[in-house]
DSSP file (Angstrom, degrees, kcal/mol; ACC not computed):
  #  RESIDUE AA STRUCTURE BP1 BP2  ACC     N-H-->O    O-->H-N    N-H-->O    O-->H-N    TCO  KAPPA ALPHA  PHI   PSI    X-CA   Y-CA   Z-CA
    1    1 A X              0   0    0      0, 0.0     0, 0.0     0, 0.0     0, 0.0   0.000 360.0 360.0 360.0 129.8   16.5  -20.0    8.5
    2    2 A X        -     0   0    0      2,-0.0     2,-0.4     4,-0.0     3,-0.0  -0.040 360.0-122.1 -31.8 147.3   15.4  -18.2    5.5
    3    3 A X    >>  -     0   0    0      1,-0.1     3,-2.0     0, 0.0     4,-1.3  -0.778  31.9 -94.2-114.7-171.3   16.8  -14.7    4.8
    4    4 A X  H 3>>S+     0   0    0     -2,-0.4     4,-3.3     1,-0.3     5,-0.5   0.855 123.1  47.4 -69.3 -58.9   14.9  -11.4    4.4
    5    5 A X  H 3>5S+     0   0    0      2,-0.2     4,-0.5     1,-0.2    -1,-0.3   0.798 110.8  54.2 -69.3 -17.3   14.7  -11.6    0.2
    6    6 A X  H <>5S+     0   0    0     -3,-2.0     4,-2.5     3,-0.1    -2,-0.2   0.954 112.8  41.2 -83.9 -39.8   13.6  -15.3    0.4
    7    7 A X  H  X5S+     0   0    0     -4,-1.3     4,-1.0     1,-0.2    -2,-0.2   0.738 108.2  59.1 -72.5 -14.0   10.7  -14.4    2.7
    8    8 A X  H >X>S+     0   0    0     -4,-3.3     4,-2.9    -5,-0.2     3,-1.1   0.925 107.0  51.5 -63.9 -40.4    9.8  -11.2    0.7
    9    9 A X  H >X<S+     0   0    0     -4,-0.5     3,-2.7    -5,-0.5     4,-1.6   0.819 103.0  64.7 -34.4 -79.9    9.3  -13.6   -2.1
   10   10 A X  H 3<5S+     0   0    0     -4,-2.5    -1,-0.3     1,-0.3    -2,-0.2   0.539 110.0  26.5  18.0 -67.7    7.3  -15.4    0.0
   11   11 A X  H X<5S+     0   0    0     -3,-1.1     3,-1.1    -4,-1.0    -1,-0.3   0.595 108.7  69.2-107.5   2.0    4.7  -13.2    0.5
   12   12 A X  H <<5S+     0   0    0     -4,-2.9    21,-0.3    -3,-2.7    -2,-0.2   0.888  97.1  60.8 -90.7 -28.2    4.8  -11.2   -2.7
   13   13 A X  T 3<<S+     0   0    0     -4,-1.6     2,-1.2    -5,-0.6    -1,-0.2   0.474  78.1 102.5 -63.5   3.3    3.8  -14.1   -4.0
   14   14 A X    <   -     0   0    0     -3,-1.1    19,-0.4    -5,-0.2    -3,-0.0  -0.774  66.5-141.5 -87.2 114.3    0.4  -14.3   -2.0
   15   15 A X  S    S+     0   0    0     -2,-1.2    -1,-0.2    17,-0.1    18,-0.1   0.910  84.2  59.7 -27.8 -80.0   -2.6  -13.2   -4.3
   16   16 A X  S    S-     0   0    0      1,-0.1    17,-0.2    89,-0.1    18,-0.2  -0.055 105.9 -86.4 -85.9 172.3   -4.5  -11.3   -1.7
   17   17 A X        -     0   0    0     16,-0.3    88,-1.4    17,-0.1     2,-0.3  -0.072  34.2-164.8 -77.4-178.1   -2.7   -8.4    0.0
   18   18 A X  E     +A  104   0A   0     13,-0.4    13,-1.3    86,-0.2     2,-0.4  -0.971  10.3 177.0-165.5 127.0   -0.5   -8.7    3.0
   19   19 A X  E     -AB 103  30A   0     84,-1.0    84,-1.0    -2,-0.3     2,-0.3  -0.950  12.2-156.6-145.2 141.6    0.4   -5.4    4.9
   20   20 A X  E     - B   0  29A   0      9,-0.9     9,-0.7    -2,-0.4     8,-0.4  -0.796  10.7-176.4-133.2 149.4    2.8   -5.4    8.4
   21   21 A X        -     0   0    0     80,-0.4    80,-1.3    -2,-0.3     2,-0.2  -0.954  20.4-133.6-144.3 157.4    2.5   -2.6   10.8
   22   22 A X  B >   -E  100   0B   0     -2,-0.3     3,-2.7    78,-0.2    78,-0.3  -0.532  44.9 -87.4-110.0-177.8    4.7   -2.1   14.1
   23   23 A X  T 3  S+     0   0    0     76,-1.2    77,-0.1     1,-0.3    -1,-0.1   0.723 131.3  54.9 -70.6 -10.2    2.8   -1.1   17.5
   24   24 A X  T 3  S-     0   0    0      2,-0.1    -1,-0.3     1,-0.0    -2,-0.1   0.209 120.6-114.1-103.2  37.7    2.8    2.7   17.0
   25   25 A X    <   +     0   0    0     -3,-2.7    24,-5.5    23,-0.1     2,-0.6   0.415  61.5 151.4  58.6  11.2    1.0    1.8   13.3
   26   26 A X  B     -G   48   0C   0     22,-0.3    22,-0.2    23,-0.1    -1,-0.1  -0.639  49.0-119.6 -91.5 112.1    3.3    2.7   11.4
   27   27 A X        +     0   0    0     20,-2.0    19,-2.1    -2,-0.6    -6,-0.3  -0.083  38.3 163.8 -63.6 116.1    3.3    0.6    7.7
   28   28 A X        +     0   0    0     -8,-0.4     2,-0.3     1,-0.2    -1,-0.2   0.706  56.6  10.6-100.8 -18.3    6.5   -1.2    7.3
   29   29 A X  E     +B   20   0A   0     -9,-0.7    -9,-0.9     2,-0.0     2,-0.4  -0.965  52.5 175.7-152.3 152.5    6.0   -3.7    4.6
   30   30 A X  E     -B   19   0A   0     -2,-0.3   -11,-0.2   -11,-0.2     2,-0.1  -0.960  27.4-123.2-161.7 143.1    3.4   -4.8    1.8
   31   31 A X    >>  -     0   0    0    -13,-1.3     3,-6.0    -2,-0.4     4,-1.4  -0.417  31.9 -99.9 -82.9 155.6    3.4   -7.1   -0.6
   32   32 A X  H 3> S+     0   0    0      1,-0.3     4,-2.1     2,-0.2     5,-0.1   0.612 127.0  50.1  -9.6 -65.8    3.0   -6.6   -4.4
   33   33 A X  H 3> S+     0   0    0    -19,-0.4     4,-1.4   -21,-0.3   -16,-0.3   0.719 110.9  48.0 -68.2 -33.0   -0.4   -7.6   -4.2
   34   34 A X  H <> S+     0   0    0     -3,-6.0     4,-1.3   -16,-0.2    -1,-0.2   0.835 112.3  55.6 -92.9 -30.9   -1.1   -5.0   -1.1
   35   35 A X  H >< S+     0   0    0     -4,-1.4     3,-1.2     1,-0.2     6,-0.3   0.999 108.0  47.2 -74.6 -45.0    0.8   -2.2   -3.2
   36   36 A X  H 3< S+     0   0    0     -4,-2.1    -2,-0.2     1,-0.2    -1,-0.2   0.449  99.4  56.8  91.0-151.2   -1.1   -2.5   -5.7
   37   37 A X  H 3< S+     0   0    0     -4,-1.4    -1,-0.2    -5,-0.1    -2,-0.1   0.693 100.6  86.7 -59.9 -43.7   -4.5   -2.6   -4.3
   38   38 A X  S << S-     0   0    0     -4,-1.3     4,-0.1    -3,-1.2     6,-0.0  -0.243  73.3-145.9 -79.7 152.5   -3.3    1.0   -2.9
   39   39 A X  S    S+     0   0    0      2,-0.1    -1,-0.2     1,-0.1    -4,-0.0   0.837  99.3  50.3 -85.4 -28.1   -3.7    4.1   -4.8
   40   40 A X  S >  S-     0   0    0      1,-0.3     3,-1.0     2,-0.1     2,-0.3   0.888  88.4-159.6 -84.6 -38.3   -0.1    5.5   -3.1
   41   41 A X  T 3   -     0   0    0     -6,-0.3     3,-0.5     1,-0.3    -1,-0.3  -0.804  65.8 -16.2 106.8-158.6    1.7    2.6   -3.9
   42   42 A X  T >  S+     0   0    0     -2,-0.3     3,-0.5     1,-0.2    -1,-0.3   0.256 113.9  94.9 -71.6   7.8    4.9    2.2   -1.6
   43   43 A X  T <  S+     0   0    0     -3,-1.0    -1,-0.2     1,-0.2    -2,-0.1   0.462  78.0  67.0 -72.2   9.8    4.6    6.1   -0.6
   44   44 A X  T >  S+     0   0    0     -3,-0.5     3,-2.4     2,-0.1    -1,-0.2   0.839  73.6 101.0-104.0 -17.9    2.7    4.6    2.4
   45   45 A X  T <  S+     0   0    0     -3,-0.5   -17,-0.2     1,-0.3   -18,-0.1  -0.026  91.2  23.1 -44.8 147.7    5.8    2.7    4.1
   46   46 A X  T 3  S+     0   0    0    -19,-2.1    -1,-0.3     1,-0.2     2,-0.2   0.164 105.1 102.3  73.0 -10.7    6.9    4.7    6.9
   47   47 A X  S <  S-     0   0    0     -3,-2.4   -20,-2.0   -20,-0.2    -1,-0.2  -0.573  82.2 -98.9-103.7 167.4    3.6    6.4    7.1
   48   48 A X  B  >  -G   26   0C   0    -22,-0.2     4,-0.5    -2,-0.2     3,-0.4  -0.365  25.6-142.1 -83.2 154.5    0.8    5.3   10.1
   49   49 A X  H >> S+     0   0    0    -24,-5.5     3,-1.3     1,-0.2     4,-1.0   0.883  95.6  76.5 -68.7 -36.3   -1.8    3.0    8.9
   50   50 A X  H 34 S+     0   0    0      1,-0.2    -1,-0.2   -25,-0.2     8,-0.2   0.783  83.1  70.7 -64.1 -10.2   -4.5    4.4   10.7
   51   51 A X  H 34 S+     0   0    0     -3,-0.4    -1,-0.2     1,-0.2    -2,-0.2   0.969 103.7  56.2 -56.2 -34.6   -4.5    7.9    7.6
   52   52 A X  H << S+     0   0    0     -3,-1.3    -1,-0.2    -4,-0.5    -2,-0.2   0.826  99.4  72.4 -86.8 -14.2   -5.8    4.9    5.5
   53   53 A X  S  < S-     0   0    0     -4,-1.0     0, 0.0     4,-0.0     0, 0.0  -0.519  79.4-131.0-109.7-178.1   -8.1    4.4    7.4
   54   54 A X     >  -     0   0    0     -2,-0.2     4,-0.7     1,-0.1     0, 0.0  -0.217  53.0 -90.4 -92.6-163.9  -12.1    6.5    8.5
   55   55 A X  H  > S+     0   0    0      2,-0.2     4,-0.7     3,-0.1    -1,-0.1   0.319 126.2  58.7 -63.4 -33.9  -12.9    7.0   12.4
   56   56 A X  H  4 S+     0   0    0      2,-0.1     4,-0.2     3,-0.1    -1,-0.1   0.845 112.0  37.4 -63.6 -57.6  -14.6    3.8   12.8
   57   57 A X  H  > S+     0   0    0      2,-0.2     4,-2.3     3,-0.1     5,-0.2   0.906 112.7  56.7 -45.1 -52.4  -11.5    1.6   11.6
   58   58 A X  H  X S+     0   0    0     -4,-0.7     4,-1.7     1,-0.3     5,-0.2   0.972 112.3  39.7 -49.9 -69.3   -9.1    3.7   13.2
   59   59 A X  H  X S+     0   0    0     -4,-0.7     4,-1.5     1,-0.2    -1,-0.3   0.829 113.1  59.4 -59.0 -19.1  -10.9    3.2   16.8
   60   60 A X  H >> S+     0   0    0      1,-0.2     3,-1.7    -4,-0.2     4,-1.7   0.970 112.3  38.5 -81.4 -61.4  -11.5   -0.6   15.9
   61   61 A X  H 3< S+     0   0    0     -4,-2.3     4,-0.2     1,-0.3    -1,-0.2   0.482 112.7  52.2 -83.7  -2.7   -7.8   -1.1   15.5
   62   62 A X  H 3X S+     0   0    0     -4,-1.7     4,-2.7    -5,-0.2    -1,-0.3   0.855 113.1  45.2 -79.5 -44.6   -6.6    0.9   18.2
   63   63 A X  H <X S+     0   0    0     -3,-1.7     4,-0.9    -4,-1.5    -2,-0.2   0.984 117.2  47.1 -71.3 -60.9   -8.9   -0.9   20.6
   64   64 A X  H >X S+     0   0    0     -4,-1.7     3,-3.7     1,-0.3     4,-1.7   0.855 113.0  48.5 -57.6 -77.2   -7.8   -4.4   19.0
   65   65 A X  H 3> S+     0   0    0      1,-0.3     4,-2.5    -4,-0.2    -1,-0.3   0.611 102.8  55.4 -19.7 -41.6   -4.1   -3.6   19.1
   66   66 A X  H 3< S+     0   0    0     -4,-2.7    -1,-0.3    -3,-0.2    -2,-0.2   0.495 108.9  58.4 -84.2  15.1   -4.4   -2.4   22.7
   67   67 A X  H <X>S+     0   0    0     -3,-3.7     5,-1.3    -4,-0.9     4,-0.8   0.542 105.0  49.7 -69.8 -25.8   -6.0   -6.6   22.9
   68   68 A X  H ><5S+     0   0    0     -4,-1.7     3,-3.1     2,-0.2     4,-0.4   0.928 105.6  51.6 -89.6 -47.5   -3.0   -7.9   21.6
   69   69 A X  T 3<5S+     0   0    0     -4,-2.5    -1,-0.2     1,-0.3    -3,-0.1   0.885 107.2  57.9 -52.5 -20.3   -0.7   -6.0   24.1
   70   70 A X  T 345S-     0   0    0      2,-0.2    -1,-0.3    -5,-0.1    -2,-0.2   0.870 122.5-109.1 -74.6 -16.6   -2.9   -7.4   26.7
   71   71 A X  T <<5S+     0   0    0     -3,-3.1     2,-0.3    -4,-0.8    -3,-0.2   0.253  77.6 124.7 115.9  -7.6   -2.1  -10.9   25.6
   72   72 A X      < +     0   0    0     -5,-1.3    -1,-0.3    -4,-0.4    -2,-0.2  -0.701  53.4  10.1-110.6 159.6   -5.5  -11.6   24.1
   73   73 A X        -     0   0    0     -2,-0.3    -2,-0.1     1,-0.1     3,-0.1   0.832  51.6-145.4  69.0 101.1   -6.7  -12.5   21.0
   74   74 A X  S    S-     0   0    0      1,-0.3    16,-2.0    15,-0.1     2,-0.3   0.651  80.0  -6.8 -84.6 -30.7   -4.4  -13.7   18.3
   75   75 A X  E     -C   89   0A   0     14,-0.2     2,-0.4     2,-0.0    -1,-0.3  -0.848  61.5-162.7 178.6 134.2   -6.4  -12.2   15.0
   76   76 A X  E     -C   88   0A   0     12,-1.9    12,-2.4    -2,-0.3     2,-0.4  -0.925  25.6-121.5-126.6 126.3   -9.6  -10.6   14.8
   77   77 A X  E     +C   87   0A   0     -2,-0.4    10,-0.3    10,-0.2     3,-0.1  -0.747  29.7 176.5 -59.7 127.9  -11.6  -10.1   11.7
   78   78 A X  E     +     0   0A   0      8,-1.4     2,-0.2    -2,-0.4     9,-0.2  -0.050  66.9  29.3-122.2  35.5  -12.2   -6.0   11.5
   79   79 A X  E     +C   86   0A   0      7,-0.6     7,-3.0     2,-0.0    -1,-0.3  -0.506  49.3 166.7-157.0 136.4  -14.2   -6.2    7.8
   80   80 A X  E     +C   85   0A   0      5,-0.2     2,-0.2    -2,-0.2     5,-0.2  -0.649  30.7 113.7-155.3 108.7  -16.2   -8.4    6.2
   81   81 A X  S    S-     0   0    0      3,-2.8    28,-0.3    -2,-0.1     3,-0.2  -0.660  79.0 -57.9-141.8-158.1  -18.4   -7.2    2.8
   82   82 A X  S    S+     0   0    0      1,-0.2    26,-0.3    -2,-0.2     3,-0.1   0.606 127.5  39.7 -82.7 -26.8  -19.2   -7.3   -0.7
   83   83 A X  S    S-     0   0    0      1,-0.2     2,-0.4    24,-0.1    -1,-0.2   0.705 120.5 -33.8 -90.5 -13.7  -15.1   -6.2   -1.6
   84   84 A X        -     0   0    0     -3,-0.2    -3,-2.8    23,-0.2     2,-0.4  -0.938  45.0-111.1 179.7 157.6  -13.2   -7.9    0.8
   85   85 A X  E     -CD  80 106A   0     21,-0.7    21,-1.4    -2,-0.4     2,-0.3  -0.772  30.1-164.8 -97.6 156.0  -12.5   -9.5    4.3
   86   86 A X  E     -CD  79 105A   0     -7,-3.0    -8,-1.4    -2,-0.4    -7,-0.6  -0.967   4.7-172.5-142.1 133.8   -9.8   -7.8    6.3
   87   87 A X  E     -CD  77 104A   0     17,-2.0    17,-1.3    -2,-0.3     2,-0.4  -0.969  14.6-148.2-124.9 154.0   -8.2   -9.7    9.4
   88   88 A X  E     -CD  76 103A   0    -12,-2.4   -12,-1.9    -2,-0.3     2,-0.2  -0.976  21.5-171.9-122.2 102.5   -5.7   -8.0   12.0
   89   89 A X  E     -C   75   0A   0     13,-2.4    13,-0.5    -2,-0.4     2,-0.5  -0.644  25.2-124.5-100.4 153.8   -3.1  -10.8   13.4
   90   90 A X        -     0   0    0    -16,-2.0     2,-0.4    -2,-0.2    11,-0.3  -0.927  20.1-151.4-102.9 128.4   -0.9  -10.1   16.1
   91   91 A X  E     -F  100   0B   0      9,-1.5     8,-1.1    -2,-0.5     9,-0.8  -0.875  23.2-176.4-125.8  92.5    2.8  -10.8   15.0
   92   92 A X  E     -F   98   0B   0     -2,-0.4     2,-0.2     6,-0.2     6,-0.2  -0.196  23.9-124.1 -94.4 140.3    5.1  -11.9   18.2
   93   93 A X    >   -     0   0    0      4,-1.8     3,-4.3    -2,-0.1    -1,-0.1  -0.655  45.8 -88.4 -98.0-168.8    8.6  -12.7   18.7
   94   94 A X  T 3  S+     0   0    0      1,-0.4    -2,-0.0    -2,-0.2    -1,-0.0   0.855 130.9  52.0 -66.5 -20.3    9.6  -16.0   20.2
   95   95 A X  T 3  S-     0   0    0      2,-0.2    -1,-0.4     1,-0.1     3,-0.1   0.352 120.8-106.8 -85.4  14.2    9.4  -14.3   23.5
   96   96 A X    <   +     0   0    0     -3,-4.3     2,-0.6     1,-0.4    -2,-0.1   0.444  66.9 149.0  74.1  12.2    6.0  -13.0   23.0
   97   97 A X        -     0   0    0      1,-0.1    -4,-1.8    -4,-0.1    -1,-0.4  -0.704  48.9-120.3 -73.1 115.2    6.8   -9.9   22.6
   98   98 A X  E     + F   0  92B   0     -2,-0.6    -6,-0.2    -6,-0.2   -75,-0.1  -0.117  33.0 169.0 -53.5 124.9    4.5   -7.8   20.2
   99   99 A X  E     -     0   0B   0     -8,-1.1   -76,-1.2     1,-0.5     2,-0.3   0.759  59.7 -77.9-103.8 -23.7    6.3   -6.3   17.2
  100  100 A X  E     -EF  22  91B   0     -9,-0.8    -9,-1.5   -78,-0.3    -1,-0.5  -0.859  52.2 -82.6 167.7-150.1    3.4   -5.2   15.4
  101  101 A X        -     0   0    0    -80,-1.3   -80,-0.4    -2,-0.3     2,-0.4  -0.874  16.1-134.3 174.8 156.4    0.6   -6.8   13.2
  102  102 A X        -     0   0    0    -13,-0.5   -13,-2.4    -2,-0.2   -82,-0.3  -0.743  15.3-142.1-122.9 116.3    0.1   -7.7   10.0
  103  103 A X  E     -AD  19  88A   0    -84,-1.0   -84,-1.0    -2,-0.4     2,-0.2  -0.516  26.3-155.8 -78.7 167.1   -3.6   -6.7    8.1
  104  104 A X  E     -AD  18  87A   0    -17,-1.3   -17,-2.0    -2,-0.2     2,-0.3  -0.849   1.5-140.2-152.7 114.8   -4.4   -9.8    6.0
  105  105 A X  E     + D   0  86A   0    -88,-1.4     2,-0.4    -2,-0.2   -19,-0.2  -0.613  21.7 177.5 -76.5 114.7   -6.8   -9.5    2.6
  106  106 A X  E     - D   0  85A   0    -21,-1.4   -21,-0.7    -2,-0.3     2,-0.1  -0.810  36.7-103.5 -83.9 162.3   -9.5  -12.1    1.6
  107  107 A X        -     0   0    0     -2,-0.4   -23,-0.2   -23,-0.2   -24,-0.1  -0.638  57.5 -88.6 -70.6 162.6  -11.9  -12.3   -1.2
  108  108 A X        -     0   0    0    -26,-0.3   -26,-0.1   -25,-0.2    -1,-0.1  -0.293  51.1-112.7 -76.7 157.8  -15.3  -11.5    0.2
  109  109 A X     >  -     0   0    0    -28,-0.3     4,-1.8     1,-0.1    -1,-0.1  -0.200  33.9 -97.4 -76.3-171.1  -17.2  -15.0    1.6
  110  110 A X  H >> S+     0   0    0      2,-0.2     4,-4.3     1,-0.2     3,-1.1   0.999 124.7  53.2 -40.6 -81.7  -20.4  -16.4   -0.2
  111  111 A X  H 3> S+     0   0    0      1,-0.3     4,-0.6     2,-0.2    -1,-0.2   0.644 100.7  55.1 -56.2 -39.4  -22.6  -14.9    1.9
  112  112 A X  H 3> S+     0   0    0      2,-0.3     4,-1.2     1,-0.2    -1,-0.3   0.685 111.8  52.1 -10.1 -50.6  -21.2  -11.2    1.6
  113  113 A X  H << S+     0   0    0     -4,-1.8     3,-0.4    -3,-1.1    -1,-0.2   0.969 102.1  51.2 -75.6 -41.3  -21.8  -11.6   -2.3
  114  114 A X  H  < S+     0   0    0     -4,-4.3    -1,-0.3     1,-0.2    -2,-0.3   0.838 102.2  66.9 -71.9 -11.2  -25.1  -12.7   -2.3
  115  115 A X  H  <        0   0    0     -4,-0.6    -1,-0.2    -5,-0.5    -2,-0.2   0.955 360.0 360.0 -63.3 -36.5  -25.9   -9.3    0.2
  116  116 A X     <        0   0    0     -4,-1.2    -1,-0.2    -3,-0.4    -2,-0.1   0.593 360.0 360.0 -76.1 360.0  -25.0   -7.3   -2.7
């Protein structure tokens, strides 16, 4: 197994951003790409995700997160427009125990650009 600095490499080397959060929402890692994108930078580690996000997000990701604890769903799209796709994965250890989840960045699709 890899150790902790090979897999940061790892993902700091993913283009789109890449953001981890543990089950009480609280932001523990993002990669280059995901600091960034952010106006705080790394001042948001240790802080909850859901500040970044309005009232609408907030409740969507409360609702999916309490999906993953039930065991359902693996990753759920929660935006998809003219700046970006956003998916919310559920991130397990081998015993299937929830540690958190992981936001995941795209570019926006085709169709999303031609709406704008």
């Amino acid at each position: 197994m890899h150790d902790a600095a090979f897999l940061t490499i790892l993902l700091d080397n993913l283009k789109d951003s890449f953001l981890f959060a543990d089950p009480s929402h609280t932001i523990r890692y993002m990669n280059k790409a995901a600091v960034s994108q952010s106006k705080e930078g790394t001042a948001l580690l240790g802080r909850s995700l859901l500040d970044c996000h309005n009232a609408d997000s907030r409740r969507l990701i409360v609702e999916i997160l309490a999906a993953f604890q039930a065991g359902q769903e693996e990753e759920r799209l929660i935006t998809d427009n003219d700046k970006q796709r956003i998916f919310m994965r559920a991130v397990r250890d081998p015993d299937g125990r929830l540690l958190g989840y992981y936001e995941r960045y795209e570019p926006p699709t085709a169709q999303a650009v031609h709406r704008a």
